[in-house]
C-alpha positions in Angstrom: 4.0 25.8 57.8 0.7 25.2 55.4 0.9 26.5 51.8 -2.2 26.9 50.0 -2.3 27.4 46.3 -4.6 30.0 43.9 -4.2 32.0 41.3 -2.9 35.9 40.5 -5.1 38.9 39.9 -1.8 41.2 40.8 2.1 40.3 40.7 4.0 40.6 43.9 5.2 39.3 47.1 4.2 40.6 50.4 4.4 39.1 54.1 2.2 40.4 57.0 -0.3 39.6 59.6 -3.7 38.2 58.2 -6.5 40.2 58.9 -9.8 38.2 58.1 -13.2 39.8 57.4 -16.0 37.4 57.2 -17.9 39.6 55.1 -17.1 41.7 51.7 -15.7 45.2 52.0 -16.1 48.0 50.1 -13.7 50.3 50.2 -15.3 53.4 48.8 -17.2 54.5 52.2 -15.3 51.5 54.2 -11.7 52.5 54.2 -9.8 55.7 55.3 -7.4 56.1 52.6 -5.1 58.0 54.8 -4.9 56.0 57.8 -6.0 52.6 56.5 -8.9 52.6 59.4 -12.1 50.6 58.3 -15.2 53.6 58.8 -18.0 51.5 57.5 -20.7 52.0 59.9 -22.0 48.8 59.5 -18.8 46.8 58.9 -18.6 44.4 62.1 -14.5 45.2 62.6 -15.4 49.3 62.1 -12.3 50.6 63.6 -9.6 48.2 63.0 -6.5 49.3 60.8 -5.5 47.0 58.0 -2.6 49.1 56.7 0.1 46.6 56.3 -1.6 43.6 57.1 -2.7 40.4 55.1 -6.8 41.3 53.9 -8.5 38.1 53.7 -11.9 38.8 52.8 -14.6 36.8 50.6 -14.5 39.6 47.6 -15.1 43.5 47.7 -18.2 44.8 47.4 -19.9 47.3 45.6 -18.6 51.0 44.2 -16.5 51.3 41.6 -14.9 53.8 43.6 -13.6 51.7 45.4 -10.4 51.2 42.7 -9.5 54.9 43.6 -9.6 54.6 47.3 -7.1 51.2 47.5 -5.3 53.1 45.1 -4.7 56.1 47.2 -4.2 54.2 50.1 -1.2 52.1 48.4 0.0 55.4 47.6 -0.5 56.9 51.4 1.1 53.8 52.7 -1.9 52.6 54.1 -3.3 49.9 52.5 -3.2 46.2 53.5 0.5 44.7 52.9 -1.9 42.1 50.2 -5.2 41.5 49.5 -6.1 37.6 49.6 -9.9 37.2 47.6 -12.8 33.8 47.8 -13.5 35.3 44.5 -12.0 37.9 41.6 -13.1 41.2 42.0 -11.6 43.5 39.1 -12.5 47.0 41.0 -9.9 45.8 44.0 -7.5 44.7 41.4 -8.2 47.7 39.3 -7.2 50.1 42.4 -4.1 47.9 42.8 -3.3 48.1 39.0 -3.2 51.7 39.3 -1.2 52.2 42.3 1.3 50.1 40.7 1.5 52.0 37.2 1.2 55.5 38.6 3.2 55.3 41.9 5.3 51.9 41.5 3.8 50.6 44.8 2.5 46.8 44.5 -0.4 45.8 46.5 -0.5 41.8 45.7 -3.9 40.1 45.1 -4.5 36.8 44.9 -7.6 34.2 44.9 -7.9 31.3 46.4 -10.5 28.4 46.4 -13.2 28.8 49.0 -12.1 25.8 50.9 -8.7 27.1 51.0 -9.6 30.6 51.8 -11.9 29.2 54.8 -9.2 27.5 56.0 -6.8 31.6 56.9 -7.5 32.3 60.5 -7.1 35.9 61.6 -3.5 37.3 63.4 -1.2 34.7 61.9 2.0 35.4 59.8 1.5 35.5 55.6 3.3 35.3 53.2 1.8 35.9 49.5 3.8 35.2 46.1 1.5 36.2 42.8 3.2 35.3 40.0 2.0 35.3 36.5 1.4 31.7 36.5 -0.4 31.1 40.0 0.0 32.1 43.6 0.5 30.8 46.8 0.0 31.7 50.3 2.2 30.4 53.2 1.0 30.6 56.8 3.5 30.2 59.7 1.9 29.3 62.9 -1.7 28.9 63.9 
């Protein structure tokens, strides 16, 4: 087991299967809210379903939109189990926020240094704590 250590953008514990895009996501125009599919066209994992899973990804990118539609898929049950960030991006924690205020859903975020985050390969076992006073992510195997 290797523990890496960052900080909190949004309280909670989740475990999943990480799912690692190499390049940001938006997920206004990227993301089916209802199925958790990824749609954007030019994405280069278009098709795959992160609902449930461990998003490690850079940052998001664009929209502000894109708060509304991770909201709506934490409320659909179709939104990434937690969202693991290179860099803070208030619009993903924003849509997370939200879902946990109006629906009582968390969505963890958390953001590690790039060395650490480089280091997550894709299809291993997570776990994520975000506490108030840092974060860690714990990966079994791989």
């Amino acid at each position: 087991m290797d523990e890496l250590v960052g900080s909190s953008l949004v309280v909670g514990a989740a475990r999943g299967r990480s799912f690692v895009l190499t390049q940001p996501l938006s997920f206004w125009g990227g993301l089916d809210s209802a199925t958790g599919r990824l749609i954007d066209a030019h994405h280069g994992r278009m098709g795959a379903v992160i609902a449930g899973r461990v998003l490690v990804m850079p940052s998001g990118r664009g929209s502000s939109s894109s708060s509304s539609v991770l909201a709506e898929a934490i409320r659909a049950g179709a939104a990434p189990a937690a969202i693991v960030l290179a860099e803070p991006d208030p619009i993903v924690a924003l849509g997370a926020i939200v879902a946990r205020e109006l629906y009582g859903i968390t969505c963890p975020i958390i953001v590690l240094p790039r060395e650490a985050h480089a280091r997550i390969p894709d299809d291993i076992e997570l776990t994520v704590e975000a506490a108030r006073d840092g974060a860690s992510l714990r990966m079994f195997g791989g």
